[in-house]
C-alpha positions as CSV (number, residue, x, y, z in Angstrom):
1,X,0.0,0.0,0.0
2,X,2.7,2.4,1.0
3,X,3.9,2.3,-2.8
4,X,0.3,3.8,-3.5
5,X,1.3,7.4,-2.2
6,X,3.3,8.5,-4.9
7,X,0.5,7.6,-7.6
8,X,-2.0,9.5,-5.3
9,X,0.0,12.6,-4.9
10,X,0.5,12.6,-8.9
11,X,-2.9,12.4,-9.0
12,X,-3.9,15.1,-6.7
13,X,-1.2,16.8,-8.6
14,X,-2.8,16.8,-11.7
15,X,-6.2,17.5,-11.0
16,X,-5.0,21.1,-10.0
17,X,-3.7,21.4,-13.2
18,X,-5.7,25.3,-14.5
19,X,-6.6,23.0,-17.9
20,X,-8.2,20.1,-15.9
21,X,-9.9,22.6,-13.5
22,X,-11.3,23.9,-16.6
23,X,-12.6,21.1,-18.2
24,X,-14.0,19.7,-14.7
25,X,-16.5,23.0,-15.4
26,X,-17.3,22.0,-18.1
27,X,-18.6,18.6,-17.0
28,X,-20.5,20.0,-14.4
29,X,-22.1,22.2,-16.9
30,X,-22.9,19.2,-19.4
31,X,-24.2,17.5,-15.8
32,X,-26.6,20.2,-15.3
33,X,-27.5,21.2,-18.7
34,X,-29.3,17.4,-18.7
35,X,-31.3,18.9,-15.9
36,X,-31.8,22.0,-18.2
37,X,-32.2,20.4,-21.7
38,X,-34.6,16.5,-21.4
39,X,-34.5,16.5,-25.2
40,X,-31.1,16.7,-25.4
41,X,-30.2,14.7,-22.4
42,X,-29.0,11.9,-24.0
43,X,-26.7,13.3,-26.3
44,X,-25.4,15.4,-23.5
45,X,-24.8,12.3,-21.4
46,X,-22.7,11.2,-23.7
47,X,-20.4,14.2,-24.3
48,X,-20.5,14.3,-20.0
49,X,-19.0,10.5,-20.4
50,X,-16.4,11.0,-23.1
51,X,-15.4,14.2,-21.1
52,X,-15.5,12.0,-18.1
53,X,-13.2,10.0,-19.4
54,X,-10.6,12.1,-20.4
55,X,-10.6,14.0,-17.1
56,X,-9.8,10.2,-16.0
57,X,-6.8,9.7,-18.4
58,X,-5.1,13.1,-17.6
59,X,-4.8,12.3,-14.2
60,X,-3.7,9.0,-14.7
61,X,-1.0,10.2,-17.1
62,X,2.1,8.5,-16.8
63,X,0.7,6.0,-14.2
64,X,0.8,2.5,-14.7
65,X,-2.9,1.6,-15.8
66,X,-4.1,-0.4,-12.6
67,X,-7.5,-1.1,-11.3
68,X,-6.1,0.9,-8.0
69,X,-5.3,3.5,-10.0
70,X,-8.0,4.0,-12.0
71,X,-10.5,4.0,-8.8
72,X,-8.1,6.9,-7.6
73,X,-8.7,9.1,-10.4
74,X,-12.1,8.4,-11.0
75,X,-12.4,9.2,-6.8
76,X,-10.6,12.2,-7.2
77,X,-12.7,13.2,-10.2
78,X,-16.3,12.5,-8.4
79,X,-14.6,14.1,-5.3
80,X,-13.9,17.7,-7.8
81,X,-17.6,17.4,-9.3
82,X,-19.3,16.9,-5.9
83,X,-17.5,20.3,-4.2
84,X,-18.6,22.3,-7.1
85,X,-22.0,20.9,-7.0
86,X,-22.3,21.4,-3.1
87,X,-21.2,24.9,-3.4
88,X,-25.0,27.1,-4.4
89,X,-22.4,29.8,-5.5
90,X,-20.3,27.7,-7.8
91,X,-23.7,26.2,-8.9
92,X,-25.2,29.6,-9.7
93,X,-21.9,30.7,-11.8
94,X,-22.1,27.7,-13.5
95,X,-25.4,28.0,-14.3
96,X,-24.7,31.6,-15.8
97,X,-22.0,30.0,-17.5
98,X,-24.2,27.4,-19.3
99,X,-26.7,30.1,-20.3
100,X,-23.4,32.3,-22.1
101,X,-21.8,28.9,-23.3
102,X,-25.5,28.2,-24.6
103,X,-26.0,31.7,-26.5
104,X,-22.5,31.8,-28.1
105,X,-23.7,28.1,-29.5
106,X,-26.4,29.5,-31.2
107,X,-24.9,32.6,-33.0
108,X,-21.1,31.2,-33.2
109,X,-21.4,29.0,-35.8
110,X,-23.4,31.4,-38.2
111,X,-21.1,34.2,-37.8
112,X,-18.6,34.8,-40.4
113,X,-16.9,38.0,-40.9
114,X,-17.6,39.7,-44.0
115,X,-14.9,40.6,-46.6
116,X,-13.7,44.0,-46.2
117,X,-13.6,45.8,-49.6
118,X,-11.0,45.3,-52.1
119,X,-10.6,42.2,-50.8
């Protein structure tokens, strides 16, 4: 067990990293846009999973791929996503953040600059 402590602290390491904190948002906004979106819910699932996942395999980077260290990550993982959905203020920004992410969706993909004159 002792040989466990390293892996762990790699782990915990990682999952500070300002990319994975990032992306750990953004499963918690897929997890609550199900809430938001029933239509969409299953398609969101699945982009929640696959996100999921690679949350998982960042932290287990470098790690040699056991069962103990793939409970570890996914622990640390479920451990991130329940803090941010026990905090109502991190909820609530989130939330905003959904609604923004949500907006830019809709008018993102149809905006394209036009060509300045002479061009």
């Amino acid at each position: 067990m002792e040989h466990d402590y390293p892996n762990r602290f790699a782990i915990f390491t990682r999952a500070n990293n300002t990319s994975w904190q990032s992306q750990l948002r953004c499963s918690v906004r897929l997890y609550l846009a199900m809430g938001e979106h029933p239509v969409q819910a299953q398609e969101l699932e699945a982009h929640l999973r696959r996100t999921e996942d690679e949350l998982v395999h960042y932290l287990l980077e470098g790690e040699p791929p056991t069962t103990a260290t793939l409970k570890q990550a996914q622990t640390v993982l479920d451990m991130a996503q329940s803090a941010l959905l026990a905090s109502e203020p991190e909820v609530q920004t989130l939330l905003r953040e959904l609604t923004a992410e949500q907006a830019t969706k809709l008018w993102a993909p149809e905006f394209t600059p036009a060509a300045e004159p002479g061009e």
